[in-house]
C-alpha positions as CSV (number, residue, x, y, z in Angstrom):
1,X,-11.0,-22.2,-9.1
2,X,-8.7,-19.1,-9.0
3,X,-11.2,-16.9,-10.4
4,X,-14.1,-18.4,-7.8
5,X,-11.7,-17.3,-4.9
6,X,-10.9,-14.0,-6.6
7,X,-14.5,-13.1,-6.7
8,X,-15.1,-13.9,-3.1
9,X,-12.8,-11.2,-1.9
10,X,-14.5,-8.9,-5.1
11,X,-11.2,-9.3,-7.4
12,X,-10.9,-10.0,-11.0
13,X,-8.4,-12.1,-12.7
14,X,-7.5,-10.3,-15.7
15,X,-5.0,-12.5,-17.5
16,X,-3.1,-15.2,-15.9
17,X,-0.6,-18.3,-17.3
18,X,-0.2,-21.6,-15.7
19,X,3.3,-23.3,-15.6
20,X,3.8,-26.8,-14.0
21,X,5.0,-25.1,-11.1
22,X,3.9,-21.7,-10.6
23,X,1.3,-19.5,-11.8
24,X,1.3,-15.8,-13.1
25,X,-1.4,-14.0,-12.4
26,X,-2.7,-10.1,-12.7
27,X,-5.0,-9.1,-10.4
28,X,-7.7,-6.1,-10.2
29,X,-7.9,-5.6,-6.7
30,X,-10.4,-3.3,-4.9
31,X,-9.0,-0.5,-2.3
32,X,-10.3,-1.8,0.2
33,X,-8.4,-4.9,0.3
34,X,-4.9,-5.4,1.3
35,X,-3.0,-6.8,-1.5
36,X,-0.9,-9.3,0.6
37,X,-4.3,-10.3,2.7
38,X,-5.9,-11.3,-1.3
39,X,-2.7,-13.4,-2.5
40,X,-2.3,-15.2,0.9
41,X,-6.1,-16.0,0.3
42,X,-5.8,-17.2,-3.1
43,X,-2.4,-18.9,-2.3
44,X,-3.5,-20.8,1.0
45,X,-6.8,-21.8,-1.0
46,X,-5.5,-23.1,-4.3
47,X,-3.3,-24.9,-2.3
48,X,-5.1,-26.5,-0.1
49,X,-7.4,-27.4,-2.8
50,X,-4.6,-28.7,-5.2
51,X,-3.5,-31.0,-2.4
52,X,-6.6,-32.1,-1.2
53,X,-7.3,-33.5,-5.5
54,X,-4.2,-33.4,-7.0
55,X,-1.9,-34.3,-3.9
56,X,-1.0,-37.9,-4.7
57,X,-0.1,-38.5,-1.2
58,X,-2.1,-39.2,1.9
59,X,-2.9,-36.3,4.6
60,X,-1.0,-36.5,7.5
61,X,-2.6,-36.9,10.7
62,X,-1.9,-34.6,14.0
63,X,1.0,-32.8,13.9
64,X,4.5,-33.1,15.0
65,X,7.1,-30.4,16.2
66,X,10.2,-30.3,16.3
67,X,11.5,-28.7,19.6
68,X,15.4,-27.3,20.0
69,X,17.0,-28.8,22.4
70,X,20.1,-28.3,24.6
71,X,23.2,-27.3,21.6
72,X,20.7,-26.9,18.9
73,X,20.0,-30.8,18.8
74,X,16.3,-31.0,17.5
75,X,13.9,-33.3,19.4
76,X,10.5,-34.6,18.0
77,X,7.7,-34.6,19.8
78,X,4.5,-36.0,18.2
């Protein structure tokens, strides 16, 4: 999966080691691509990805906020 996304944004994985909880990863990255733009990419996909298979839990629907209030006091609003 990470080396699918890499080649979409014309990047190459060039050695990488997975941990339960994180990943290490070096990158060739072209010049014409922002560095941060590529990892937030490859970050936001894996992830959704990872969730969508691996999650365990079920998606939440809508979305809720949480609004500050008068004194800091949060309110939800859903």
């Amino acid at each position: 999966m990470f080396r699918q996304l890499a080649q979409r944004k014309e990047c190459q994985i060039l050695e990488g080691h997975l941990v339960v909880d994180h990943v290490h990863m070096l990158i060739s990255i072209p010049p014409k691509h922002a560095v941060a733009q590529v990892i937030g990419y490859i970050k936001g996909k894996s992830a959704i990805h990872i969730a969508r298979t691996a999650g365990g839990r079920p998606r939440r629907r809508g979305r809720r906020r949480i609004l500050l209030g008068h004194r800091g006091r949060g309110v939800r609003e859903e």
